[in-house]
C-alpha positions as CSV (number, residue, x, y, z in Angstrom):
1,X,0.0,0.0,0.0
2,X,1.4,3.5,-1.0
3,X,1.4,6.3,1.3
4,X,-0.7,9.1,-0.1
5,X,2.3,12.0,-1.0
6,X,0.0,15.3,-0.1
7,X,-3.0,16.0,2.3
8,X,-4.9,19.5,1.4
9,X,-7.1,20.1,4.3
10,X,-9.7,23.2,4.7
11,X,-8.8,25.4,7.8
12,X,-11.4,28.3,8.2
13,X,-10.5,30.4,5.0
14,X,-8.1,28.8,4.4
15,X,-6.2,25.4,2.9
16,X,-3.5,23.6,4.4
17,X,-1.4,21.5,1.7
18,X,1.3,19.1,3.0
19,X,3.5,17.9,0.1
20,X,6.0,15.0,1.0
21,X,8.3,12.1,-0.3
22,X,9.7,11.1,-3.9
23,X,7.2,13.1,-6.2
24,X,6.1,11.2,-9.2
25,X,4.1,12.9,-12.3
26,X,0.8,10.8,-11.8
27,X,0.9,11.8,-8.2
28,X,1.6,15.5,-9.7
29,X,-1.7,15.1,-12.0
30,X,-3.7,13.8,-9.3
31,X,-2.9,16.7,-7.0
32,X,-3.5,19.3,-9.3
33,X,-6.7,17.6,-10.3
34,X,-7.7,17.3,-6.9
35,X,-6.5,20.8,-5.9
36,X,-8.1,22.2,-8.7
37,X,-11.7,21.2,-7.7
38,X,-11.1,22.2,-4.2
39,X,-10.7,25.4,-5.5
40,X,-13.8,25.9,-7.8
41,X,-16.0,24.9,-5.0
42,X,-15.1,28.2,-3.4
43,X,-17.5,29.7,-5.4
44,X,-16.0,33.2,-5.2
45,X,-15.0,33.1,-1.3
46,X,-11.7,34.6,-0.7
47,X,-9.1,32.2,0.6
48,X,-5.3,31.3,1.6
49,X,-3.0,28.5,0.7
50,X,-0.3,27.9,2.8
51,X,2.1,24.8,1.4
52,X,4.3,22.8,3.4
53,X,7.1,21.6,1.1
54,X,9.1,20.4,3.5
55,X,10.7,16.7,2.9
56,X,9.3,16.7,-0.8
57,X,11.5,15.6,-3.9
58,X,10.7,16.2,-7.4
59,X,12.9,14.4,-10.1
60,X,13.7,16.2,-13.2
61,X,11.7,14.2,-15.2
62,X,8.3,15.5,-13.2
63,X,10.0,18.8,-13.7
64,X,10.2,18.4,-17.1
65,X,6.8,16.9,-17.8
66,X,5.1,19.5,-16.1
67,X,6.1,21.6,-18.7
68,X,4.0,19.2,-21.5
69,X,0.2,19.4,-19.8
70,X,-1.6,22.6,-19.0
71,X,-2.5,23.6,-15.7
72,X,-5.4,25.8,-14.6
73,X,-6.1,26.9,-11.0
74,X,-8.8,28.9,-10.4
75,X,-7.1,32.0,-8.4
76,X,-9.4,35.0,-9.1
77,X,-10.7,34.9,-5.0
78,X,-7.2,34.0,-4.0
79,X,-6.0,36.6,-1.3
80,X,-2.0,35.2,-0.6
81,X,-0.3,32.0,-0.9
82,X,3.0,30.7,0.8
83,X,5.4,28.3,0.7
84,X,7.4,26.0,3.5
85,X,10.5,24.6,1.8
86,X,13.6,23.1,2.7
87,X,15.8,25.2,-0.1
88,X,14.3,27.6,-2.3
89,X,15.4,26.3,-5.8
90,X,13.1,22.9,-4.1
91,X,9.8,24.2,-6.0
92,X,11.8,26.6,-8.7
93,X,9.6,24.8,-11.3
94,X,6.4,26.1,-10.6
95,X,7.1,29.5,-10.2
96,X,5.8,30.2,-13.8
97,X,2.3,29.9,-12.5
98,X,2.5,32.4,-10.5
99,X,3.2,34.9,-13.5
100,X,0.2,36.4,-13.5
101,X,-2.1,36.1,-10.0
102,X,-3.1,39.7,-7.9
103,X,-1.3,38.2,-4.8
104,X,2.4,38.4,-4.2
105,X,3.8,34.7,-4.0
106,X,5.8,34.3,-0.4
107,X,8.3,31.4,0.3
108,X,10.4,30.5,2.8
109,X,12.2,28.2,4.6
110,X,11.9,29.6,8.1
111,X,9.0,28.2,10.0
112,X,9.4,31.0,12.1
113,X,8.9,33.1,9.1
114,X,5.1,31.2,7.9
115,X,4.4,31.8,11.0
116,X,5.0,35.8,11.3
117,X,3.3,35.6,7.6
118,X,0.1,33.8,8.9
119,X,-0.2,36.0,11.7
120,X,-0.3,38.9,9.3
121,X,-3.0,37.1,7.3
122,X,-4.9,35.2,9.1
123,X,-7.3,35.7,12.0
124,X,-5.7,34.9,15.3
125,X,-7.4,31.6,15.6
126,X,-7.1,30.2,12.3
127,X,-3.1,31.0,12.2
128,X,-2.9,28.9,15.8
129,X,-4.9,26.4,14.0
130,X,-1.9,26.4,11.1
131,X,0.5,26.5,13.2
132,X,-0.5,23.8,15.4
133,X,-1.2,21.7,12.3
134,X,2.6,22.8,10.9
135,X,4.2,21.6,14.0
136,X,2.5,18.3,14.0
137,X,4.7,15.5,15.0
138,X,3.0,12.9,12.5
139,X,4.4,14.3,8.8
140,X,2.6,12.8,6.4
């Protein structure tokens, strides 16, 4: 049985995404997919995505391939989105998506960091929740 490689979980106005472990390009296509709907159910609420990167590998070849399919999130009620890495060349490939969205991309690899940026962001009780749920012993 395979471990499931992300977990996107809804937190007030908000989404949690936990990316993890050797990233292949049909786990790539089902996250998007999934991601994707996620988003469209929103039905014009404004929202948050904070993404921890934090243990993920992508090959080159998923890098590569994710160049050959289009991707299409739908962003328009999307207020600020930020990244947990290890390095920051870890996620260089997707920054191409980010081109053209009315929030300014943050990443970093200081937990410390997310957690001055939720605190700006979020209300006071849904950055504790992402917090809490950022420190969790159990990474999956």
């Amino acid at each position: 049985m395979t471990t499931k490689k992300y977990q996107i979980k809804a937190m007030g106005h908000c989404f949690v995404v936990r990316k993890s472990g050797l990233w292949e390009l049909s786990t790539d296509l089902q996250y998007i997919s999934e991601l994707a709907d996620i988003l469209n159910k929103r039905q014009g609420n404004a929202f948050y995505l904070i993404v921890d990167m934090r243990g993920m590998r992508v090959p080159q070849e998923v890098k590569s391939n994710n160049e050959k399919y289009p991707i299409f999130l739908d962003r328009r009620n999307q207020k600020g989105e930020i990244w947990l890495l290890d390095d920051f060349a870890q996620a260089d490939h997707l920054l191409k998506y980010f081109k053209q969205v009315s929030f300014a991309l943050k990443r970093t690899t200081s937990r410390d960091e997310c957690v001055e940026w939720l605190a700006q962001y979020l209300s006071p009780s849904e950055a504790d929740a992402v917090t809490t749920w950022l420190d969790e012993e159990k990474r999956q």
